[in-house]
C-alpha positions as protocol buffer text, in pm:
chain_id: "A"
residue {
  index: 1
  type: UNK
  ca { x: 890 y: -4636 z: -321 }
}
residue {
  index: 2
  type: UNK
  ca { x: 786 y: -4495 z: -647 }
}
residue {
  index: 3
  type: UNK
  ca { x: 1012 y: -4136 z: -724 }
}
residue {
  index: 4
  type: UNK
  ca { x: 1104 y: -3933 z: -995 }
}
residue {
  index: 5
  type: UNK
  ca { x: 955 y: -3798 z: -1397 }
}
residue {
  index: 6
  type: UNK
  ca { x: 929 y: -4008 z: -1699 }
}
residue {
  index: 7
  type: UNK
  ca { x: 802 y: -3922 z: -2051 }
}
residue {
  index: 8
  type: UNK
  ca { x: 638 y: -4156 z: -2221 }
}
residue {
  index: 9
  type: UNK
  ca { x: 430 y: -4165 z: -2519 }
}
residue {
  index: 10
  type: UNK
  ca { x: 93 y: -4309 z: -2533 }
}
residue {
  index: 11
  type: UNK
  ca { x: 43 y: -4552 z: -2835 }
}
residue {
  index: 12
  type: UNK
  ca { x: -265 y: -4574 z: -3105 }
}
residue {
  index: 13
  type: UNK
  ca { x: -391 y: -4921 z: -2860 }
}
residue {
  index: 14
  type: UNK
  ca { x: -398 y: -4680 z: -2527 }
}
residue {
  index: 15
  type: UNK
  ca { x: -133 y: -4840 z: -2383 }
}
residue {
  index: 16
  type: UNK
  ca { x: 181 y: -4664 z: -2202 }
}
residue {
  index: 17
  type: UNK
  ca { x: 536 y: -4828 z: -2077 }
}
residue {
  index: 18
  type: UNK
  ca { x: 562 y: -4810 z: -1716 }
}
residue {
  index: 19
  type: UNK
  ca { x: 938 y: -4747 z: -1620 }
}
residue {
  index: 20
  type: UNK
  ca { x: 1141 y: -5057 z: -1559 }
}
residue {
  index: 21
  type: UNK
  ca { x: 1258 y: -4960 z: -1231 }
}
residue {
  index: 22
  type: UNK
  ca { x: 888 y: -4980 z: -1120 }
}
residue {
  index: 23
  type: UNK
  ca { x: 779 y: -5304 z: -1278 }
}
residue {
  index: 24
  type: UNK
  ca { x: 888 y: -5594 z: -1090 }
}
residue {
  index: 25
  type: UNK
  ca { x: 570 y: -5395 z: -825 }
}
residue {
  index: 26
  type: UNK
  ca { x: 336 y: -5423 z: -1100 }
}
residue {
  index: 27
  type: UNK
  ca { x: 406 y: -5827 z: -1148 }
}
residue {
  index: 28
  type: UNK
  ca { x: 103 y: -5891 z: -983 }
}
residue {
  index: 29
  type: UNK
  ca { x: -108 y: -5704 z: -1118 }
}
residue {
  index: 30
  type: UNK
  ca { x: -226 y: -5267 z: -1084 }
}
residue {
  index: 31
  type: UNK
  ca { x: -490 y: -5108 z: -1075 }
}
residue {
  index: 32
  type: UNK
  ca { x: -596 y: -4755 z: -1255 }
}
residue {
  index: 33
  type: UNK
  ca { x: -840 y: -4478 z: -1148 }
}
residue {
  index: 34
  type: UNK
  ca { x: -946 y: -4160 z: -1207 }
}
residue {
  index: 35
  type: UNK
  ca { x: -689 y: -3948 z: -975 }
}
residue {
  index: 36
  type: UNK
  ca { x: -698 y: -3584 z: -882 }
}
residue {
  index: 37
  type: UNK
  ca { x: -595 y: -3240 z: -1043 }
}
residue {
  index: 38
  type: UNK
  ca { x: -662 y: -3428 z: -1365 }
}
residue {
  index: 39
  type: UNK
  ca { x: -419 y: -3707 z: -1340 }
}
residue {
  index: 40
  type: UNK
  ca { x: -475 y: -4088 z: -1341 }
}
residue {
  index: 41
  type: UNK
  ca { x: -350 y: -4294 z: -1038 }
}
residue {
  index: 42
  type: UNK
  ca { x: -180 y: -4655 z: -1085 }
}
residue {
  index: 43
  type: UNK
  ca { x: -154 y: -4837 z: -789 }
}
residue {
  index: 44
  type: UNK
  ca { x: 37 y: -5168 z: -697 }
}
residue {
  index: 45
  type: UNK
  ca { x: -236 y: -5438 z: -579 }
}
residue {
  index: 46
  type: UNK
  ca { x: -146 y: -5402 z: -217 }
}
residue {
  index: 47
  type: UNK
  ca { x: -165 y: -5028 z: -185 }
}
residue {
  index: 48
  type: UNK
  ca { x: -537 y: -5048 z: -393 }
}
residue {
  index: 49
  type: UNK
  ca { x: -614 y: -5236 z: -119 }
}
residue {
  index: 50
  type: UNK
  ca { x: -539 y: -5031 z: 209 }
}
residue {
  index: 51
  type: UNK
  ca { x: -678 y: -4732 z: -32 }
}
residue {
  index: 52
  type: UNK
  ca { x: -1006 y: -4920 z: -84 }
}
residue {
  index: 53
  type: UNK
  ca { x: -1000 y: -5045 z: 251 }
}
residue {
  index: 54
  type: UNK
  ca { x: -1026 y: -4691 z: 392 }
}
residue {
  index: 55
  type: UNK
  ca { x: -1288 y: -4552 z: 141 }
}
residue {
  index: 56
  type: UNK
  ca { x: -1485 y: -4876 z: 254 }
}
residue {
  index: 57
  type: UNK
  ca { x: -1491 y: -4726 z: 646 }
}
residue {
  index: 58
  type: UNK
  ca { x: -1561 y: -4379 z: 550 }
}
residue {
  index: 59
  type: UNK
  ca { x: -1958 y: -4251 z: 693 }
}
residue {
  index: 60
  type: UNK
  ca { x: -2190 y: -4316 z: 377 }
}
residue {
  index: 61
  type: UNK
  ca { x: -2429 y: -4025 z: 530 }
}
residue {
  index: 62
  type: UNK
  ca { x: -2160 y: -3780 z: 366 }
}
residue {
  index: 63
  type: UNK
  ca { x: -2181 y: -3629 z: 14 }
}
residue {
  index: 64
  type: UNK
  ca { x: -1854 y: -3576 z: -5 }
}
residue {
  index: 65
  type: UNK
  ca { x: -1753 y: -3895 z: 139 }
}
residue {
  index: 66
  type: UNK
  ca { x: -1967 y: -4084 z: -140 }
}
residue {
  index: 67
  type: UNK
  ca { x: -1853 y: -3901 z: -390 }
}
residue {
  index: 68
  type: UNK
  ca { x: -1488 y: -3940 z: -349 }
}
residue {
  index: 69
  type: UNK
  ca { x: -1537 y: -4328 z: -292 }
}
residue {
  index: 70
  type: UNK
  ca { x: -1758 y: -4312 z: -629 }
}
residue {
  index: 71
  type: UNK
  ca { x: -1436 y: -4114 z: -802 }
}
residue {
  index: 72
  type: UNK
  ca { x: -1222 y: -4380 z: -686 }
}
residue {
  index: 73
  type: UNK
  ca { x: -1386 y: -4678 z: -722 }
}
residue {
  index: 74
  type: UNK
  ca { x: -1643 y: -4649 z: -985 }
}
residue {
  index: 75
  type: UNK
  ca { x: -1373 y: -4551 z: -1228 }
}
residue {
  index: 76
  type: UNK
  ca { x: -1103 y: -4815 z: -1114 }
}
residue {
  index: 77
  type: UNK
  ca { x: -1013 y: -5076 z: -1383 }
}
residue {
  index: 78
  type: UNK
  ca { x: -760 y: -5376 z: -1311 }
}
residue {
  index: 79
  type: UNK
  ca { x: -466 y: -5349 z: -1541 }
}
residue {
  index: 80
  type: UNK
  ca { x: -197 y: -5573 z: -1608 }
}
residue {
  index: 81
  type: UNK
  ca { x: 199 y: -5530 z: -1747 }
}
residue {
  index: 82
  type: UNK
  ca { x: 249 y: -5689 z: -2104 }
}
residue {
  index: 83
  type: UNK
  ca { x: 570 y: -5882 z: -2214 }
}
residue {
  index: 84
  type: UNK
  ca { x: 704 y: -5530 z: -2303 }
}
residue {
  index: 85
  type: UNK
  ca { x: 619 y: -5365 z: -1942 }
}
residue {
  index: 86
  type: UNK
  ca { x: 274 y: -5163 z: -2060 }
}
residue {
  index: 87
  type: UNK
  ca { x: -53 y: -5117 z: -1954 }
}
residue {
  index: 88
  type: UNK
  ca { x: -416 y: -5046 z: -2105 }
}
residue {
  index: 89
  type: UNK
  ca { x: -494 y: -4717 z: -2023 }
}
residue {
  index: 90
  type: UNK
  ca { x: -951 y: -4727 z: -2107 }
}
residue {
  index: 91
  type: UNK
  ca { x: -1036 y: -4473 z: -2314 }
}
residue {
  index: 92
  type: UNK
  ca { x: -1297 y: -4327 z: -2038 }
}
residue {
  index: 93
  type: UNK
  ca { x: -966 y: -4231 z: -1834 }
}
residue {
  index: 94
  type: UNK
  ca { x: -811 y: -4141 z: -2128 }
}
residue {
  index: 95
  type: UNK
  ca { x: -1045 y: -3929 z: -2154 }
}
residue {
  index: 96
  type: UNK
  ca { x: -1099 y: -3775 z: -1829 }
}
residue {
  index: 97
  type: UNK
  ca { x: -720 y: -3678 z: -1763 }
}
residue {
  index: 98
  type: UNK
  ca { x: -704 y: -3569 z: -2130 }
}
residue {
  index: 99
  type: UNK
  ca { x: -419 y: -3770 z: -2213 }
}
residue {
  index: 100
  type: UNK
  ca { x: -395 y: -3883 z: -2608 }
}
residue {
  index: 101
  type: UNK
  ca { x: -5 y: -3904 z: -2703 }
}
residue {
  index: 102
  type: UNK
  ca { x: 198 y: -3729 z: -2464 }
}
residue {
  index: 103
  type: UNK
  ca { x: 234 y: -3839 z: -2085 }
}
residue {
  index: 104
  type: UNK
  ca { x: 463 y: -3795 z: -1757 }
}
residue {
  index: 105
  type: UNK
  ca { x: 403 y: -4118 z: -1540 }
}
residue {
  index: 106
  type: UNK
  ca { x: 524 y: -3917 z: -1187 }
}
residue {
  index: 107
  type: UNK
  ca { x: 595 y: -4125 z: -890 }
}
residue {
  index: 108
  type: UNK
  ca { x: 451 y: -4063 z: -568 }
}
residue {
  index: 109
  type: UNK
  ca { x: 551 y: -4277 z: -305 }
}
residue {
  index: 110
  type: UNK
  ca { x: 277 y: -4546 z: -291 }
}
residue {
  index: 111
  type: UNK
  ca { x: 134 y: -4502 z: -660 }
}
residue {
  index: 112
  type: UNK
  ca { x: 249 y: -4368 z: -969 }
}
residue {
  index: 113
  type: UNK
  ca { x: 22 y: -4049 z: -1168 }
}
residue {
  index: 114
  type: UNK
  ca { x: 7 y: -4068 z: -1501 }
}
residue {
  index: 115
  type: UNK
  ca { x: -42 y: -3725 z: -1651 }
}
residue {
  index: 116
  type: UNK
  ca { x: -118 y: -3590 z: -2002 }
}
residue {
  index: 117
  type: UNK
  ca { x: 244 y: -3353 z: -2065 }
}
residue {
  index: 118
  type: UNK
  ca { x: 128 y: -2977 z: -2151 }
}
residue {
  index: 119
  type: UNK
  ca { x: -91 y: -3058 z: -1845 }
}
residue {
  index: 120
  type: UNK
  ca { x: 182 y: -3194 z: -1624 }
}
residue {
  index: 121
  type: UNK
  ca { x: 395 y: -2919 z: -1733 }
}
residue {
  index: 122
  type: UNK
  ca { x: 145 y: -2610 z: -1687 }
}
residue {
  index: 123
  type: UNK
  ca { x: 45 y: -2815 z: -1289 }
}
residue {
  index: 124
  type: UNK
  ca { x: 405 y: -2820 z: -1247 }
}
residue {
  index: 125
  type: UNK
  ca { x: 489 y: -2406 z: -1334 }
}
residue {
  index: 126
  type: UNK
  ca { x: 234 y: -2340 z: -1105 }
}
residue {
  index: 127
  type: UNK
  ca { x: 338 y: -2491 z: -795 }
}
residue {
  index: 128
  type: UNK
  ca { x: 697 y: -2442 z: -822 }
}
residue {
  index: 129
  type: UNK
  ca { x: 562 y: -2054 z: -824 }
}
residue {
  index: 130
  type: UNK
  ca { x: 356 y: -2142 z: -536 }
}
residue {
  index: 131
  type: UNK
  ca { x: 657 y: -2350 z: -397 }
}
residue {
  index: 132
  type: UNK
  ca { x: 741 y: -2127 z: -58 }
}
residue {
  index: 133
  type: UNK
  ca { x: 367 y: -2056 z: 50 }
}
residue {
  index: 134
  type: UNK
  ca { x: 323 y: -2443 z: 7 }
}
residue {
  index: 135
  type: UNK
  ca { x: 633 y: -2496 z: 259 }
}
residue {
  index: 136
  type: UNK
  ca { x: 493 y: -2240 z: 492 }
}
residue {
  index: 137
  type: UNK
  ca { x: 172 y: -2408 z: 478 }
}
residue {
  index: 138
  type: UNK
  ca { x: 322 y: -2767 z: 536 }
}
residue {
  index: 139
  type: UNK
  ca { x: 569 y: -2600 z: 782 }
}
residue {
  index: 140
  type: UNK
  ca { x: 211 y: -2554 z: 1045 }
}
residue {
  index: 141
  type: UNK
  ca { x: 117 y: -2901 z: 1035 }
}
residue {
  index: 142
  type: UNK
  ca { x: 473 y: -2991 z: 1144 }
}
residue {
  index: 143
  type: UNK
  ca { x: 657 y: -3102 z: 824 }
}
């Protein structure tokens, strides 16, 4: 299970440390996409798959459907952990979550979000300020 913050810093190659704690489920490989709210997604190799698997079932008559599946696969690169615990970040995801230098890699449960940090930070603000009408929100579909 993939918790907590971590600032990292996003070197001149593109690549960024993942936390030790969280490497030994990167051994065998990760995988990177575009995520959501402008962040990247890295996912172990076995939660890729049941992700993939599911976008793979979903009704191709759908706009929305497609386009999701084309957000997360289209822009999904394999990545692999160097001798120092990094990955590649492409430059095309660099560029769409707008991270450069700064990052937070976040963890989520099942996959970790890397984030650029003024980003993270301003996403952050705003949902602790939105913190008790998420909660009541959550609260009605019994969590």
């Amino acid at each position: 299970m993939f918790l907590g913050e971590y600032h990292h810093t996003i070197d001149e190659k593109g690549r960024i440390s993942i936390p030790v704690k969280f490497r030994a489920d990167f051994e065998r490989g990760a995988v990177i996409t575009r995520g959501l709210d402008g962040s990247l997604f890295l996912f172990p190799p076995e939660e890729w798959d049941k992700l993939a698997s599911k976008l793979a079932t979903l009704p191709l008559g759908k706009a929305n459907t497609r386009a999701f599946a084309r957000l997360m696969l289209a822009g999904a690169m394999d990545a692999a952990l160097d001798k120092q615990g990094r990955i590649v970040i492409p430059e095309y995801l660099r560029e769409y979550a707008s991270v450069q230098k700064d990052a937070v890699v976040a963890g989520l449960y099942n996959r970790l979000e890397i984030w650029d940090a003024k980003r993270w930070q301003t996403y952050k603000q705003q949902t602790e300020k939105d913190a008790v009408e998420l909660a009541e929100q959550l609260g009605e579909l019994g969590l």
